[in-house]
C-alpha positions as CSV (number, residue, x, y, z in Angstrom):
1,X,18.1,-28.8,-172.4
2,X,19.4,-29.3,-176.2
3,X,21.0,-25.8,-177.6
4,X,19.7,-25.6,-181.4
5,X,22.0,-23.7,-183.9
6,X,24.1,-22.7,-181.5
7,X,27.0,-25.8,-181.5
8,X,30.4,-24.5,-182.2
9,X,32.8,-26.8,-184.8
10,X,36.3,-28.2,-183.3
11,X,38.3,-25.3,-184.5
12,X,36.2,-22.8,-183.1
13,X,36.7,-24.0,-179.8
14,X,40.5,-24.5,-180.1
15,X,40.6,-21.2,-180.6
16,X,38.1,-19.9,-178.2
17,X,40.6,-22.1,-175.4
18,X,43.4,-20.4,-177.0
19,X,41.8,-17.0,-176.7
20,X,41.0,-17.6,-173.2
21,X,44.5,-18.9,-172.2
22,X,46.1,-15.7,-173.8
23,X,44.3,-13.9,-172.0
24,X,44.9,-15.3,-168.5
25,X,48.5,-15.4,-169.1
26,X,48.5,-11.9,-170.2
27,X,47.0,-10.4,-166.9
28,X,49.7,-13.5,-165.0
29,X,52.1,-11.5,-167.1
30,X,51.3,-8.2,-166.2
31,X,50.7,-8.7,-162.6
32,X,53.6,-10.2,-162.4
33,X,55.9,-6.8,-164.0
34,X,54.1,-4.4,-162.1
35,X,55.4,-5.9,-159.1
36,X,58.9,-6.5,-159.8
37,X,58.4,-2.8,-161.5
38,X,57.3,-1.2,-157.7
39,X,59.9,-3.4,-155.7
40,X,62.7,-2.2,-158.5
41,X,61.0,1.6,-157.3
42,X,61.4,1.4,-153.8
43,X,64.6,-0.2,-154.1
44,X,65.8,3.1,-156.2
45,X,64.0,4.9,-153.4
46,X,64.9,3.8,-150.3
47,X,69.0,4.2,-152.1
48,X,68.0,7.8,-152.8
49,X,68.5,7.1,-156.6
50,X,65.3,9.2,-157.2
51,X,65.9,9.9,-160.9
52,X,66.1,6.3,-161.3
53,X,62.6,6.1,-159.0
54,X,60.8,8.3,-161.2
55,X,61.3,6.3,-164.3
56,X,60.3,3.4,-162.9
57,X,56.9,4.8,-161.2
58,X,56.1,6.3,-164.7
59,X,56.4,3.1,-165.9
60,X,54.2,1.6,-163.5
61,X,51.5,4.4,-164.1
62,X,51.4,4.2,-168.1
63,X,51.0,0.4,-167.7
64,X,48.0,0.5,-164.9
65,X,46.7,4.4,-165.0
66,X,44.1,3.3,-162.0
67,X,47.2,2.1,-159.4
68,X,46.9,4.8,-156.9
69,X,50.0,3.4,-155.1
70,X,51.9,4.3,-158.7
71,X,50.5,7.9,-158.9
72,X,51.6,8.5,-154.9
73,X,55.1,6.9,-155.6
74,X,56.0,9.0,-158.6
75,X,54.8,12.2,-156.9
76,X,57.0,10.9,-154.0
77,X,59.9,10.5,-156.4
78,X,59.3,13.9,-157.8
79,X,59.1,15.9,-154.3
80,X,62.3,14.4,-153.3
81,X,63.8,15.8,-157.0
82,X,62.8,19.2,-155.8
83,X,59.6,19.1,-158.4
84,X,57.0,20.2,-156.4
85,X,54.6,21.1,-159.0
86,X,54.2,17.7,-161.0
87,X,54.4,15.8,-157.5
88,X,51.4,17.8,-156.4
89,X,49.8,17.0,-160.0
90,X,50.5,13.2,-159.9
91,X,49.6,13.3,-155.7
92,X,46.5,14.6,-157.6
93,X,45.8,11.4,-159.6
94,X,46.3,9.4,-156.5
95,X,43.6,11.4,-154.5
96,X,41.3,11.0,-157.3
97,X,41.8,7.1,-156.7
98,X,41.0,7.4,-153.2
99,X,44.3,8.4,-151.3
100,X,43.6,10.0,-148.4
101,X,47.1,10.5,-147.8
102,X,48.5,11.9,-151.1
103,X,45.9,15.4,-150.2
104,X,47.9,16.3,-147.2
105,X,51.0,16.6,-149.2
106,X,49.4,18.7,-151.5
107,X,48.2,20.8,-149.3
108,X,51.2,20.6,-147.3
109,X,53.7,21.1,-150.4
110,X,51.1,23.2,-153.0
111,X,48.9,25.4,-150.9
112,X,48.7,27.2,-154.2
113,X,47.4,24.0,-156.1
114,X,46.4,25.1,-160.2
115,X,46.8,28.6,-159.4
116,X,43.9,27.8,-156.8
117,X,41.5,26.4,-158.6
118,X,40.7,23.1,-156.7
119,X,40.6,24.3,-152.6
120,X,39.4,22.2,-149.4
121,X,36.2,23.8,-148.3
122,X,38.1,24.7,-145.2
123,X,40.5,27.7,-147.0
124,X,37.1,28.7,-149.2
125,X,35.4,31.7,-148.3
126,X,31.8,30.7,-149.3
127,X,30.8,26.7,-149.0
128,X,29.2,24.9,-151.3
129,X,25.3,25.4,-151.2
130,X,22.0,23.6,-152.6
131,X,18.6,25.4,-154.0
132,X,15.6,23.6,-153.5
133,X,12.5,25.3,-153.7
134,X,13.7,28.5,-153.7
135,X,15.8,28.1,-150.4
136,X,19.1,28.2,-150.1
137,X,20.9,26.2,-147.8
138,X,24.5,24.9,-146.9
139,X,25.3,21.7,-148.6
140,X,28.2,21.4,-145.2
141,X,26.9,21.9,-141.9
142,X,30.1,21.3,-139.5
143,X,31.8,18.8,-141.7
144,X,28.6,16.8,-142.3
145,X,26.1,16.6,-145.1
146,X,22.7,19.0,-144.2
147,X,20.6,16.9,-143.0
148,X,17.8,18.8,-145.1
149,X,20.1,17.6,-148.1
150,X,19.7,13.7,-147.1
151,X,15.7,14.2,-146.3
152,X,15.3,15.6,-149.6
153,X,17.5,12.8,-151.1
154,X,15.7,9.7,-149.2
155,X,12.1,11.2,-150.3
156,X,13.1,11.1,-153.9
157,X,14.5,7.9,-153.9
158,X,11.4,6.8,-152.1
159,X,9.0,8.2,-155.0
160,X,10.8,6.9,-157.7
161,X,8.3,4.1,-159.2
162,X,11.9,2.6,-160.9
163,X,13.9,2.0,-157.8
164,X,10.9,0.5,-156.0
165,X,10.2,-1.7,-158.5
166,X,14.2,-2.8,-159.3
167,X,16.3,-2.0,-156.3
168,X,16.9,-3.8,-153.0
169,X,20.1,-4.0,-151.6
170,X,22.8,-1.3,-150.1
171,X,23.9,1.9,-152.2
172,X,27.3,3.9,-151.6
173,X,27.5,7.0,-153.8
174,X,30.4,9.8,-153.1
175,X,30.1,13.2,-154.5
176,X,31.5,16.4,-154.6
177,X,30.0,19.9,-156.0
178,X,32.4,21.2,-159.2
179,X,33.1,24.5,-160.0
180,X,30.9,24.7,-163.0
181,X,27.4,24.6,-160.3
182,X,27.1,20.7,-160.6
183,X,27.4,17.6,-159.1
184,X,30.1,15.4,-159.7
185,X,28.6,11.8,-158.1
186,X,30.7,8.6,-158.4
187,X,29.0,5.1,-157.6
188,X,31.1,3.4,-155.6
189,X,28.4,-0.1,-154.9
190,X,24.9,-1.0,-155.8
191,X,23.7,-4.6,-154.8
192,X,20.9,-6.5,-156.8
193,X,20.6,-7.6,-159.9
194,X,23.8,-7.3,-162.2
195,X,21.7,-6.2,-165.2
196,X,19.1,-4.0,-163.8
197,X,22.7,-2.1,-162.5
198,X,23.1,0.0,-165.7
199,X,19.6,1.3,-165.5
200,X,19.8,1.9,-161.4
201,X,22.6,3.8,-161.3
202,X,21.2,6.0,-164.1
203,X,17.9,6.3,-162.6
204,X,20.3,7.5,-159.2
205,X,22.6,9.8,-161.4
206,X,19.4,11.7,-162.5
207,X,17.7,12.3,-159.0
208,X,21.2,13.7,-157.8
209,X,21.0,15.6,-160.3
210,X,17.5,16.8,-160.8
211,X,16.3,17.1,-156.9
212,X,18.0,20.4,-156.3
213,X,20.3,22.7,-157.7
214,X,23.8,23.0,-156.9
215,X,25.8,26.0,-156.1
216,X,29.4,26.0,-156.2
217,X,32.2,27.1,-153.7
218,X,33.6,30.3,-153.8
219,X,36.8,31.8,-152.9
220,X,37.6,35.6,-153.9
221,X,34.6,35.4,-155.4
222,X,35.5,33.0,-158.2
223,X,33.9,29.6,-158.5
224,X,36.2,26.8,-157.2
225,X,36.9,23.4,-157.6
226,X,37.1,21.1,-154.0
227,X,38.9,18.8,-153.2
228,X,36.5,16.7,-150.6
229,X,34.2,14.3,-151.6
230,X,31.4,12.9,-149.4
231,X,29.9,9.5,-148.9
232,X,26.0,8.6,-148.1
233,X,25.1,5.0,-147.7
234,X,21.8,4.1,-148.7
235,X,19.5,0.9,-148.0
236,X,16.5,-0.2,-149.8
237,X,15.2,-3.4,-148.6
């Protein structure tokens, strides 16, 4: 096949090589300090130099914001300095990255987390709940999605003309219901086509969002935040 009026000149590709050569050794290089940063931290740690600890977890987490392991070792750091409240915060940003672990320590070390804004749906005193038709129902039925919730779900999916037509693969969504009566839904995986993803995971975002309405949890009768998060796998072959 002959490319017409598309040939790059000598110098363009120099640089494009160059470009590309930066750029790998720039992510070798950065790799490479945010492990000698995390073994410098648990050094500090494990010698109970936790000032020192701190630093160098705040470090790591203002050079790689998404590093969970950063986020749980600062707040470690912090706990250990007697600072419960910006351990719980930066536990926090390690839950939001998937730590399982970093929630028990808040809970364990902040019951009173933001003044109790964000609660596990264990210590609320009303659930979270979905409207459809009319109806209201329990979103959580003993620590399990309402099965009314995932009939409703899987006929939508079903009767959208978009994902029959575009979608086949496996799906792995994980969402939680926010304080303001709405879903907060997080993508995890979609298979299939790489640019037809864009458009799936909107066309998924808006039956979420559109199939029923969402009420939020309640404690004291003020609207509350959760901590929990639930997973549905989904399969469209």
């Amino acid at each position: 096949m002959k490319i017409i009026g598309n040939k790059k000149t000598k110098a363009e590709l120099n640089w494009l090589i160059v470009f590309i050569f930066f750029f790998i050794q720039n992510g070798f290089s950065q790799t490479k300090e945010i492990d000698e940063l995390m073994a410098n931290g648990e050094k500090a740690y494990s010698e109970n130099k936790f000032l020192l600890a701190k630093e160098i977890y705040s470090k790591v987490t203002n050079v790689i914001p998404n590093d969970k392991n950063g986020w749980y070792n600062l707040g470690a750091s912090e706990l250990e300095l007697g600072d419960n409240e910006n351990a719980c915060e930066h536990f926090y940003q390690a839950f939001l990255l998937n730590d399982g672990e970093a929630l028990k320590l808040i809970k364990t070390h902040c019951p009173n987390f933001r003044n109790g804004s964000i609660m596990s749906i264990e210590d609320v005193e009303e659930k979270p709940k979905f409207v459809y038709k009319g109806k209201e129902y329990l979103l959580i039925e003993n620590n399990n999605i309402n099965p009314k919730f995932t009939q409703i779900l899987v006929r939508k999916f079903q009767s959208s003309r978009f994902l029959y037509d575009n979608f086949r693969g496996h799906l792995l969504v994980r969402f939680t219901v926010t304080a303001n009566d709405s879903l907060s839904l997080e993508i995890i995986r979609v298979e299939g086509d790489e640019k037809k993803r864009p458009a799936i995971k909107a066309e998924i975002n808006s039956i979420f969002n559109t199939m029923v309405k969402y009420v939020s949890a309640k404690n004291k009768g003020v609207n509350v935040d959760l901590f929990e998060k639930w997973g549905i796998p989904l399969d469209s072959r």
